[in-house]
C-alpha positions as CSV (number, residue, x, y, z in Angstrom):
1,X,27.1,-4.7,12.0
2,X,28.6,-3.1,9.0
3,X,31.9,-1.0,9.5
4,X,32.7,-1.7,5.4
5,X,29.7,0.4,4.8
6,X,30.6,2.9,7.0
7,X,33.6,2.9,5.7
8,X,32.2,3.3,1.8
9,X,30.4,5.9,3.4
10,X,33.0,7.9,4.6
11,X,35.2,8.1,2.0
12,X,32.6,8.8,-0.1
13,X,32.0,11.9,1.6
14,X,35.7,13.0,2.1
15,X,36.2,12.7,-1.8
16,X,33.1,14.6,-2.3
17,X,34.8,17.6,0.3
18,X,31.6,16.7,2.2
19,X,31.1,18.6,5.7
20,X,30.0,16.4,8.3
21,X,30.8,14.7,11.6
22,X,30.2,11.6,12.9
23,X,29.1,10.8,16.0
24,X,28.7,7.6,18.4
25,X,26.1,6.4,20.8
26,X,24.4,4.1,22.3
27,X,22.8,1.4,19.7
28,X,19.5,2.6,18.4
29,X,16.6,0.9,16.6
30,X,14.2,3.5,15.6
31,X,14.3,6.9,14.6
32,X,12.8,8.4,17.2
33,X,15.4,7.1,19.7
34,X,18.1,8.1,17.1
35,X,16.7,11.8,17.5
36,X,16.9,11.4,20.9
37,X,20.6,10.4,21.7
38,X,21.5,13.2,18.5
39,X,19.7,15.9,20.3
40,X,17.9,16.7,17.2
41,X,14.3,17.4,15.9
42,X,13.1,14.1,14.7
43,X,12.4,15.8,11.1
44,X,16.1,16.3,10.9
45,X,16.5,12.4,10.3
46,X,17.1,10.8,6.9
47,X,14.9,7.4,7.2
48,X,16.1,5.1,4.8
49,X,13.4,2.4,4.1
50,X,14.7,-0.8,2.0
51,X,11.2,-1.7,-0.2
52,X,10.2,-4.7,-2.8
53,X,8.3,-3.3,-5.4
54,X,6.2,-6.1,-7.7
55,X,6.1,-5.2,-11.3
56,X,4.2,-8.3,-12.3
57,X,3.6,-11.8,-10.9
58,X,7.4,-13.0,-11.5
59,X,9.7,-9.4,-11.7
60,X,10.5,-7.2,-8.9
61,X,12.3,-5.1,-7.8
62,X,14.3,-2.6,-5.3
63,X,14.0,0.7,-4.1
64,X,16.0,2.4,-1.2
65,X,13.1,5.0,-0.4
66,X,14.6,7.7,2.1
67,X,12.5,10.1,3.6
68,X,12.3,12.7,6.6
69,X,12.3,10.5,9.8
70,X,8.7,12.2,10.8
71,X,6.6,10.9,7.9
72,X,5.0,7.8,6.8
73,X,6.3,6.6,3.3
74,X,3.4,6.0,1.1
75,X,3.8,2.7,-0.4
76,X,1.7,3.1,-3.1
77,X,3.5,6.4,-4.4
78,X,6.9,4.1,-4.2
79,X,5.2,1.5,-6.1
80,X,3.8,4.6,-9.0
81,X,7.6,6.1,-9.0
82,X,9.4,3.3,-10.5
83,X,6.5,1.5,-13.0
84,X,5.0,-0.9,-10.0
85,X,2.0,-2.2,-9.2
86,X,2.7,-2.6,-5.1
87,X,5.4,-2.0,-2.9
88,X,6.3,-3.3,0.6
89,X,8.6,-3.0,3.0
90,X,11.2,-6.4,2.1
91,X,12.6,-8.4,4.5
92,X,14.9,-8.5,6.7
93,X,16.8,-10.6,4.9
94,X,16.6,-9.3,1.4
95,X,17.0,-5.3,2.7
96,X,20.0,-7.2,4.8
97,X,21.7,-8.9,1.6
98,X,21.4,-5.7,-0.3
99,X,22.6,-3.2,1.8
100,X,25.1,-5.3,4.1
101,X,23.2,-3.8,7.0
102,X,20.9,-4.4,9.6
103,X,17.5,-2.8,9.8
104,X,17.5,-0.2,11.4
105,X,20.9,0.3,10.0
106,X,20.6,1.4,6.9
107,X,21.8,4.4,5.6
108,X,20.1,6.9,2.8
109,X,22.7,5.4,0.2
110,X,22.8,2.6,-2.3
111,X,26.2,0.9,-2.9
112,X,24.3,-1.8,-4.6
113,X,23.2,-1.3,-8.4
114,X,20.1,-3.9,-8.0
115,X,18.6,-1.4,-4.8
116,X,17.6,2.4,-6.8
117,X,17.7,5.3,-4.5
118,X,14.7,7.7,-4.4
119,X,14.3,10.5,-1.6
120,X,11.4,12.4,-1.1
121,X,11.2,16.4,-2.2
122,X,10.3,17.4,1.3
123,X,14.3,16.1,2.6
124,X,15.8,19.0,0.3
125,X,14.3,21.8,1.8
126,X,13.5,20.9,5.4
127,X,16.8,21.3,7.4
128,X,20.0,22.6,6.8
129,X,21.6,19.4,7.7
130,X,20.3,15.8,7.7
131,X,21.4,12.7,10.2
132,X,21.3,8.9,10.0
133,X,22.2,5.6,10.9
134,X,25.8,5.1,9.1
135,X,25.7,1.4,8.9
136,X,25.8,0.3,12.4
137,X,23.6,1.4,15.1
138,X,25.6,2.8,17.2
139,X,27.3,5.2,14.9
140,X,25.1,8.4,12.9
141,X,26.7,11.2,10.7
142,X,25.4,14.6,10.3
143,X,26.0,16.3,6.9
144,X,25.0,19.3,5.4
145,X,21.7,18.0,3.1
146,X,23.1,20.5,0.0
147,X,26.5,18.3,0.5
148,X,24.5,15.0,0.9
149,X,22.4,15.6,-2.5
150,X,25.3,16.6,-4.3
151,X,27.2,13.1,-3.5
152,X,24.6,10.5,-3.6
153,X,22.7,12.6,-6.3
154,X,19.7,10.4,-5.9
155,X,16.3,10.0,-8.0
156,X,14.0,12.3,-6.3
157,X,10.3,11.7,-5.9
158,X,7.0,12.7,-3.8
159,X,6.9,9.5,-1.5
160,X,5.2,10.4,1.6
C-alpha cells in the first residue's frame, strides 16, 4: 500500500548506518503469520499499534504504541503515559490517514508529528534484532534493535 513509507523508512536507516535487511513475502495480516513467513520467534516482532487516546470530552490524541508482537498492549497504561483518561485502538481510517498505511502495515515509526511514538521497555532487551511490517504487507525489515532505538529514538514506556 505504501512504498513512500517504505521508502522514508529506508533511507532513514541508511543515513543512520543502520544494519538491516529487508525481506519480501507473501502479504501478511497479523503478527503471527508475519513470524511465520520470517522464520522467527514471534517475540522478535515489533507490533506497532496506532491508538486514540481521549484527554477530555473534545481533545485527543495519537500515540504510535509499539510493542513485542507476543503481548497484549495495555490500554489503560497508554492512556496513563501521555496524560489520558482512555485509550483505544483508532480506526482504520484515522491510524490509515496518519501513517499512510494499512493496518496491519504499519511500521514502529512515526513520520507524522500529530502520531507520538512510545515503545515498551521490554522491546530493548528482548532480542538482538527486531522485525516488522515496513509499510506494505508484503515487505518486513530486520534491524538490529540497538540500531533501531538509536534512529527512531522513541519515548519509552511500560505499555503491556
Amino acid at each position: 500500500m505504501s512504498q513512500a513509507v517504505f521508502e522514508k523508512i529506508t533511507a532513514l536507516f541508511d543515513a543512520g548506518q543502520a544494519r538491516y535487511r529487508i525481506m519480501a513475502h507473501t502479504p501478511v495480516r497479523t503478527s503471527e503469520e508475519a513470524a511465520r513467513v520470517r522464520g522467527i520467534a514471534l517475540s522478535q516482532g515489533a507490533r506497532a499499534m496506532v491508538c486514540r487516546v481521549k484527554h477530555t470530552s473534545k481533545q485527543h490524541s495519537y500515540v504510535l504504541a509499539v510493542l513485542p508482537a507476543d503481548q497484549q498492549l495495555d490500554f489503560g497504561k497508554v492512556a496513563t503515559a501521555v496524560g489520558g483518561k482512555k485509550a483505544s485502538l483508532a480506526t482504520p481510517e484515522e491510524a490509515q490517514a496518519l501513517t499512510d498505511c494499512e493496518m496491519g502495515a504499519v511500521p514502529p515509526l512515526s513520520f507524522n508529528s500529530e502520531l507520538l511514538l512510545i515503545v515498551d521497555l521490554s522491546l530493548a532487551s528482548r532480542h538482538d534484532e527486531v522485525s516488522f511490517n515496513a509499510g506494505l504487507r508484503e515487505r518486513s525489515i530486520t534491524i538490529a534493535t540497538e540500531d533501531y532505538l538509536r534512529i527512531v529514538a522513541p519515548r519509552f514506556e511500560t505499555i503491556i
